[in-house]
C-alpha positions in Angstrom: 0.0 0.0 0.0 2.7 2.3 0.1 2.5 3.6 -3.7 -1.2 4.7 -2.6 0.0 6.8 -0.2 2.5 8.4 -2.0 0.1 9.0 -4.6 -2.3 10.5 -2.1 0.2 12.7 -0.6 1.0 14.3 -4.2 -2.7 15.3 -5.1 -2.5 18.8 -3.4 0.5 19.9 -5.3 -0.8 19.4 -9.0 -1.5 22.9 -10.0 -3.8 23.4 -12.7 -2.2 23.4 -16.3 -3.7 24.7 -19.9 -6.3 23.1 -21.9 -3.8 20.9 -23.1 -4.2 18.9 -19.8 -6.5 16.3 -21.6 -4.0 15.0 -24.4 -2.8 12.0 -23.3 1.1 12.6 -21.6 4.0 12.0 -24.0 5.1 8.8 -22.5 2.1 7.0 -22.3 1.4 4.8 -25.4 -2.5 5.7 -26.4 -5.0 3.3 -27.7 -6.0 3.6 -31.4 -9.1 1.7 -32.7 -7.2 -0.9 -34.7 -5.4 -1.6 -31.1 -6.2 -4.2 -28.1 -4.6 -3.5 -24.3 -4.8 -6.1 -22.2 -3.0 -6.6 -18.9 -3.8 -7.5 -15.0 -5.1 -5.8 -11.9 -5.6 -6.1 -7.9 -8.5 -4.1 -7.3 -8.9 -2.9 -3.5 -11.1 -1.3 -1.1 -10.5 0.8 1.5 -13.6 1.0 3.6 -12.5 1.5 6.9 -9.2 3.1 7.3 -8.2 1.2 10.6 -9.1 -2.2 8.6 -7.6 -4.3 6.0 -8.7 -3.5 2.2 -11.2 -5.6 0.5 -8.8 -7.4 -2.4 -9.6 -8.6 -5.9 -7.6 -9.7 -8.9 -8.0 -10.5 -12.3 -7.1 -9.3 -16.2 -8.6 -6.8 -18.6 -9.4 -5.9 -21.8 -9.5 -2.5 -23.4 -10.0 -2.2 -27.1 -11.4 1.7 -28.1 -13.4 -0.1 -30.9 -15.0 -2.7 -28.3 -15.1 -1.4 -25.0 -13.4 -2.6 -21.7 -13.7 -6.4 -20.4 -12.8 -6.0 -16.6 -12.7 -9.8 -15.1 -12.1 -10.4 -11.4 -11.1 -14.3 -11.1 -10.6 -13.9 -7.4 -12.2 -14.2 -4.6 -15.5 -14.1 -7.3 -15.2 -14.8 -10.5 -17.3 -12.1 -12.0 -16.7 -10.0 -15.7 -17.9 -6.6 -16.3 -18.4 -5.8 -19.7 -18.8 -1.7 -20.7 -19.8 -0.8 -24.5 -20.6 2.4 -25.7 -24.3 1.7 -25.0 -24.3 0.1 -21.5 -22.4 -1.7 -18.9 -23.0 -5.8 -18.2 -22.1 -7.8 -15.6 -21.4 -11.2 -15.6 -21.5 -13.6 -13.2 -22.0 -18.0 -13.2 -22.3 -17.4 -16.7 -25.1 -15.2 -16.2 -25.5 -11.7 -17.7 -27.0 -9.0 -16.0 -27.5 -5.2 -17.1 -25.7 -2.8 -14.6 -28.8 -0.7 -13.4 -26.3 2.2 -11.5 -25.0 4.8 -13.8 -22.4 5.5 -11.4 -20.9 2.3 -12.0 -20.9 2.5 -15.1 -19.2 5.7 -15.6 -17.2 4.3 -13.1 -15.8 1.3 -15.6 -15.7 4.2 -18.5 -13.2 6.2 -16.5 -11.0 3.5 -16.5 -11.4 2.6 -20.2 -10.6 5.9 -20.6 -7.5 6.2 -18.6 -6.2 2.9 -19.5 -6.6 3.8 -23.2 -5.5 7.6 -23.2 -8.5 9.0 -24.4 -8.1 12.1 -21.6 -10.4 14.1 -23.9 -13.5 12.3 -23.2 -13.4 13.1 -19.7 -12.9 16.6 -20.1 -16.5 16.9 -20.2 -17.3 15.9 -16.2 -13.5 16.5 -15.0 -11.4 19.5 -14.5 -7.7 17.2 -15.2 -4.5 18.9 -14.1 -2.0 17.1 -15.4 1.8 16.8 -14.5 5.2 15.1 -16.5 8.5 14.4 -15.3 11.5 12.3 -16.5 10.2 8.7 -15.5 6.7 9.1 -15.6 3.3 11.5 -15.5 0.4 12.4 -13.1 -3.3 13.3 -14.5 -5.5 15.0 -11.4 -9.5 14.5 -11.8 -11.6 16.4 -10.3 -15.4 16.7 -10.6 -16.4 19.6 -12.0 -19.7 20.0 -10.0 -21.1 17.6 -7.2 -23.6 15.9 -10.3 -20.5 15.4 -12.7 -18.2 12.6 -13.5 -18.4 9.7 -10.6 -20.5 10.8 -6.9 -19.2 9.8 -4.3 -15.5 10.5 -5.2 -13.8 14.2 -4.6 -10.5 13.1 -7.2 -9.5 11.0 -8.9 -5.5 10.4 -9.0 -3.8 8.7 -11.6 -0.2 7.5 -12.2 2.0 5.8 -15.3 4.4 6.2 -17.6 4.2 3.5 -21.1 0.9 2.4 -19.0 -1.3 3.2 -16.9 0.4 1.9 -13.0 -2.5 2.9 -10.9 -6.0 4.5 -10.4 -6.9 6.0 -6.8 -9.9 7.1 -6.0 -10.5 9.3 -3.1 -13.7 9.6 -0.8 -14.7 12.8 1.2 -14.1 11.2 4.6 -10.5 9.9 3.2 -11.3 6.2 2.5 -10.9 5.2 -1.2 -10.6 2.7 -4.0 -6.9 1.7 -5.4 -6.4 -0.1 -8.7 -3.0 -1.4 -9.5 -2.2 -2.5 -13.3 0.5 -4.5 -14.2 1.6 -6.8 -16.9 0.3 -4.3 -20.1 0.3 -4.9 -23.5 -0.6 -3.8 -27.0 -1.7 -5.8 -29.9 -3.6 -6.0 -33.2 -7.0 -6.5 -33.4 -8.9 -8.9 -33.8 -10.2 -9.6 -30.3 -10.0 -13.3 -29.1 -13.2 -15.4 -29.8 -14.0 -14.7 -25.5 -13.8 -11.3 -25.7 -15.7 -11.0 -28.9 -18.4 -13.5 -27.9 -18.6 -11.0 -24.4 -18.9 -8.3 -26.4 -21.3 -9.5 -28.6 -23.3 -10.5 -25.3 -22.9 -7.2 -23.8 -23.8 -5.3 -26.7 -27.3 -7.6 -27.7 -28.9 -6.7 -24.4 -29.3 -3.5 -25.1 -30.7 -4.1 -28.7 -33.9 -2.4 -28.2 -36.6 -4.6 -29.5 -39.9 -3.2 -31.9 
């Protein structure tokens, strides 16, 4: 957990920067739509900040043309599936639409961040962002209590080829930590799992005469 904290503890000294705050940072290697990103994550949960974080792990998928496959394989194996229309979850092989917008902006944050596509949260986030010799910073925070994700006062995160980490910070100081390891870029196509999710995902919200 120490990264987190160190992350934390640099969130007050981002200063604001120029518009040019949502282009992705030189180092980071953005997503175009012929392009796959796949890599691993431990996901956790700081509810109580005198108890031990809730822990998950598991792989994802982030292809700009697609969406984002998020798939915890432990302690539950569960996959969330976010398309352009809707978010799905999955879980013993059955598929559920994800009724909470927050969560669903929630999973298109990350597709966002993971892919480099900065500008499309320009719209919900004021982004300072910050570059130094081994890596860069990018700053969210919500533009008014209704925009981007409730529940969340900023949004910190850190990488340099990749994105390395995603915290998310509560009002009362408790907050959500995402780790990413293991990243890399290839050609589409998608593997027949990720297409076939996809394809799931993206026939439940067909809307039907």
């Amino acid at each position: 957990m120490r990264m987190v904290f160190l992350l934390l503890s640099l969130a007050p000294t981002l200063l604001p920067t120029p518009s040019f705050a949502a282009l992705a940072p030189d180092k980071q290697m953005a997503l175009t739509e012929d392009k796959v990103l796949r890599g691993t994550f431990i996901e956790q949960h700081v509810l109580d900040k005198d108890k031990s974080p809730v822990q998950m792990a598991g792989h994802f998928t982030v292809a700009p043309a697609y969406g984002l496959i998020w798939a915890v394989e432990n302690p539950l194996p569960t996959s969330t599936i976010v398309t352009p229309d809707g978010a799905v979850q999955e879980i013993a092989g059955m598929a559920v639409k994800l009724p909470a917008k927050n969560l669903h902006s929630l999973y298109a944050m990350v597709k966002a961040a993971l892919a480099g596509q900065w500008d499309f949260l320009e719209k919900d986030f004021t982004i300072n962002r910050r570059e130094t010799s081994t890596g860069w910073t990018m700053a969210l925070y919500p533009k008014t209590p209704n925009s981007g994700l409730k529940g969340y006062k900023s949004i910190l995160v850190q990488g340099e080829t990749f994105v390395n980490s995603i915290v998310l910070t509560k009002p009362d100081g408790t907050y959500d930590a995402l780790a990413f390891s293991n990243g890399a870029i290839s050609a589409l196509p998608l593997t027949g799992t990720e297409q076939t999710s996809f394809q799931k995902a993206q026939k439940m919200y067909i809307k039907t005469p």
